[in-house]
N, C-alpha and C positions, 0 to 999 in steps of 0.2 A: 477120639475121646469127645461125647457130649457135655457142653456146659449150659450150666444154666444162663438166661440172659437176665440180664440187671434191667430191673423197668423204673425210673420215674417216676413211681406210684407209691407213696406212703406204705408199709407192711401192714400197718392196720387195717388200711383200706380196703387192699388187697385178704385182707384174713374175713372182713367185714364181708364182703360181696360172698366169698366162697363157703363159708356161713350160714348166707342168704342161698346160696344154689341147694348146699346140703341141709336145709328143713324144707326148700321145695319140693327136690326132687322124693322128699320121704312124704311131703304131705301128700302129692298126686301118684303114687306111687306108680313111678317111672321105672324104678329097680325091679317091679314086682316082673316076676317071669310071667304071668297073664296078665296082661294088661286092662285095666276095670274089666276084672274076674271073666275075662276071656280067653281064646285059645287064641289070642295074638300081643304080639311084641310091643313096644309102645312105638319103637322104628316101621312094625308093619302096619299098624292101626296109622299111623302118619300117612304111609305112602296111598292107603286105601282112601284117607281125607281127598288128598290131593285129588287122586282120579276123580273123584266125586264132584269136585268143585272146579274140573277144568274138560278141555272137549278135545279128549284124544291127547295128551303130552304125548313127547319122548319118552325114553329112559334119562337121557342126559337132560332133559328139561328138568325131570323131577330130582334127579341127584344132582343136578347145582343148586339148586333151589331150596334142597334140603341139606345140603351140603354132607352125603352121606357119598363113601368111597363105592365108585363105579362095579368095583366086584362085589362090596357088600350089598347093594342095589340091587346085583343079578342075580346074587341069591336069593334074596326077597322078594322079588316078582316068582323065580322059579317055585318059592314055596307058595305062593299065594295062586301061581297058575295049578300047580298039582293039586291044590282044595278046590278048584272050578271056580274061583274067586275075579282072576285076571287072565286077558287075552294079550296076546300082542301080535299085530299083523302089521307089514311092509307099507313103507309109506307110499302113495304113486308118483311123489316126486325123485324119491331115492331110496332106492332097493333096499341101503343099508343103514336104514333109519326105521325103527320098529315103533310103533304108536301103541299106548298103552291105554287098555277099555277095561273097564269092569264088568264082568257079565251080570245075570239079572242076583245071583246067590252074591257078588261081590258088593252089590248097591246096598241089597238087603241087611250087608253086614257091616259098611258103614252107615246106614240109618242105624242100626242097633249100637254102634261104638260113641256116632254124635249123640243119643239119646242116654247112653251110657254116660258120659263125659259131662250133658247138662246135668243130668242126677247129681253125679259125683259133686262137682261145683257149684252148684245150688245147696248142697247139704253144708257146706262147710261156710258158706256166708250167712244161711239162714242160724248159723251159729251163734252168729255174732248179732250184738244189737243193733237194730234198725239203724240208732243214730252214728253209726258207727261203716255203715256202706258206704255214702260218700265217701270218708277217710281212707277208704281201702281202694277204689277206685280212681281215686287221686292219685295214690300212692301209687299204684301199678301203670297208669298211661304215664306217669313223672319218669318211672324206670325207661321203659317202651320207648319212648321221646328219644331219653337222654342218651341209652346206650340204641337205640335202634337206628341212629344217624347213621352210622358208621358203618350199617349192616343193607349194602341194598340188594345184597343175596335172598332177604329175605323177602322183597316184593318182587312181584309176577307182574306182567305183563300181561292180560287177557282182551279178548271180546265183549262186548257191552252184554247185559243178561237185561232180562225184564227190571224197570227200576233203575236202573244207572242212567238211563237219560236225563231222569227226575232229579237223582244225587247231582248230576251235572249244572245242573240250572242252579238248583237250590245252591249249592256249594259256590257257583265262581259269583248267585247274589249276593252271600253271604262275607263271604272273604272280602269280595271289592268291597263293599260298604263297609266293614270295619276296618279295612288297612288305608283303603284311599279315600273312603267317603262317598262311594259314587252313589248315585241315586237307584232307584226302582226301574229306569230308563235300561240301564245294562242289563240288570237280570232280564228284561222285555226282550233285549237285544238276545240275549245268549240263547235264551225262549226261542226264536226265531230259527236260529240258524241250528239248531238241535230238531227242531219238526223237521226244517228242510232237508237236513242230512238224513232221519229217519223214514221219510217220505219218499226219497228219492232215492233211493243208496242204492248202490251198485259195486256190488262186493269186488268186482275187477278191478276198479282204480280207487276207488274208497275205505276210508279204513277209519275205526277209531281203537284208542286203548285205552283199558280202563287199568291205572296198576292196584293194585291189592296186596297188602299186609297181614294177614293173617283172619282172613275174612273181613278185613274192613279197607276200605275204598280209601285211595291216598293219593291220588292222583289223573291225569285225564290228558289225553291228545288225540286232533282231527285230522285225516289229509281227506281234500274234498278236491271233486275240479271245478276249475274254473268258472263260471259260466257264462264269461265273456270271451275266454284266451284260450283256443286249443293245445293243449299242449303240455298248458300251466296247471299244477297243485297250488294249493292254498293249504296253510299250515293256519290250523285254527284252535281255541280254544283251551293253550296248554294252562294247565292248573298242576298247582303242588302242594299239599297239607303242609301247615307251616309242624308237625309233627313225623314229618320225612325231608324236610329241606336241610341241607347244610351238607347232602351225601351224594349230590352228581343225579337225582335222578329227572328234573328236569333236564338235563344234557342229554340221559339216557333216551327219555319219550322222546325228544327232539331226531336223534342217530335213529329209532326206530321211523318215523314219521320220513326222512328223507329215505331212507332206504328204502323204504316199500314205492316212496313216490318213481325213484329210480326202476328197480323191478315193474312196476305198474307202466314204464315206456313216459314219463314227461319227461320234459326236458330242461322245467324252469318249474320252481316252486317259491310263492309270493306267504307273504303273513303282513297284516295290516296289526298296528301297536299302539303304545302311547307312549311318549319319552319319559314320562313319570316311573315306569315300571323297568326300573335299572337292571335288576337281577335278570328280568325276560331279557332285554337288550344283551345283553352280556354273554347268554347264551346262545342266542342268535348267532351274532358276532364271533365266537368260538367254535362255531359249526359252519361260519364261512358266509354267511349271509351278508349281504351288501345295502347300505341304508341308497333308496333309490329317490324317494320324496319326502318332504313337511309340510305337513300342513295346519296351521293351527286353527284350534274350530272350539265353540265350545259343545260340551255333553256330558251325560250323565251327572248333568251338575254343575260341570267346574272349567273354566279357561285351560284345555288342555292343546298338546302339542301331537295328533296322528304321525303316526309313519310307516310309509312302506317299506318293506326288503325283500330283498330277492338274491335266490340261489341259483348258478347252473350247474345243473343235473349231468350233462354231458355236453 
């Protein structure tokens, strides 16, 4: 016999939010059987997004991600392959992992769904009055924020594109100098070590991730080598939007970053810090890292405290 579970959560609250799903789901119409008066689902118009915006998934990539059941998945790729929409071909790592392509009729039909989707959503803000955008926009990353903690099914994990090396800079100047105060000296610093990794990079043992939330950038991690230490990785440059922290995904970029360093054949991965930055510290620490030196110095400003650590790999 199923019971219902008793939650902690106020009825109203609970009546409030569900509410708020059902004049969503009717203002974008979700429920519609064509989806922005198309000849697809609003489930298959999603999975089309995704190909679009990533190079080569899984299937499983895309159905955790979208958190959509693995058979209802296969059936959606299989109707989207019979419109000449989607391919999927064997990985050459493992036989039994199928990679998922849009051919050029699939590309052409998510341009037409994005273009469809800005329509849509442009008509119903330009609805409202100007002074009144703000408010709405407020209103919507307040939700996003608040319940998207909790959610980090929802960010991906990808490759840098044209532009996120830019986001990178701009972002870890931005954040440091409002949380910590640092000066224009860091952003120069972050500057640095972003041309050199793009200058040099060497897809074999180097790697960066950019995570992503629904088209927007939330986070960021380096493995670079050494180029003193044969051997050694350097973990560099993790960043977390203070609008994705509180849900594990710094730990996450961190478990991706040593794992590749391992696959990639080091055998010791180093990250240079500041003891000011608790939360970094802490995650380190959780992942095994070992505080190896202090040294206090001043920069970017202010009397602070450097430190190295260090991981072994095997």
């Amino acid at each position: 016999m199923s019971t219902v579970p008793t939650d902690p959560v106020p009825a109203d609250a609970v009546a409030a939010v569900r509410r708020f799903n059902r004049f969503y789901t009717r203002l974008v119409g979700a429920l519609d059987e064509g989806h922005l008066a198309t000849e697809h689902s609003l489930a298959e118009a999603r999975v089309l997004y995704e190909l679009a915006h990533r190079d080569a998934p899984t299937a499983t990539e895309v159905g955790r991600d979208l958190r959509l059941d693995a058979g209802y998945l296969s059936r959606i790729v299989r109707r989207l392959e019979r419109a000449g929409l989607v391919t999927r071909a064997a990985s050459t790592d493992d036989a039994r992992r199928r990679h998922l392509r849009l051919t050029e009729a699939g590309r052409a039909a998510a341009v037409d769904l994005e273009a469809r989707a800005h329509h849509d959503v442009a008509s119903h803000v330009a609805a409202l009055p100007a002074p009144d955008h703000p408010r709405l926009l407020a209103a919507m990353r307040t939700i996003e924020s608040l319940l998207g903690r909790a959610d980090q099914t929802a960010i991906v994990l990808r490759d840098p594109r044209p532009g996120d090396y830019g986001w990178v800079i701009a972002r870890n100047g931005a954040l440091y100098a409002r949380e910590y105060g640092w000066d224009v000296t860091y952003e120069a610093l972050v500057a640095r070590i972003v041309a050199d990794f793009a200058a040099g990079f060497d897809p074999r043992v180097e790697r960066c991730w950019i995570a992503e939330r629904d088209g927007e950038n939330v986070g960021c991690i380096f493995c670079v080598r050494h180029p003193e230490r044969p051997g050694v990785a350097k973990l560099r440059l993790l960043l977390v939007e203070p609008s994705a922290r509180g849900a594990g995904l710094g730990a996450r970029l961190v478990r991706e970053c040593i794992a590749f360093a391992r696959s990639a054949g080091y055998h010791t991965m180093t990250l240079w810090t500041n003891s000011v930055l608790a939360s970094a510290r802490r995650i380190y620490q959780a992942a095994g890292f070992q505080l190896v030196e202090e040294t206090p110095n001043r920069m970017f400003g202010h009397e602070l405290v450097g430190q190295t650590w260090e991981l072994t790999l095997r």
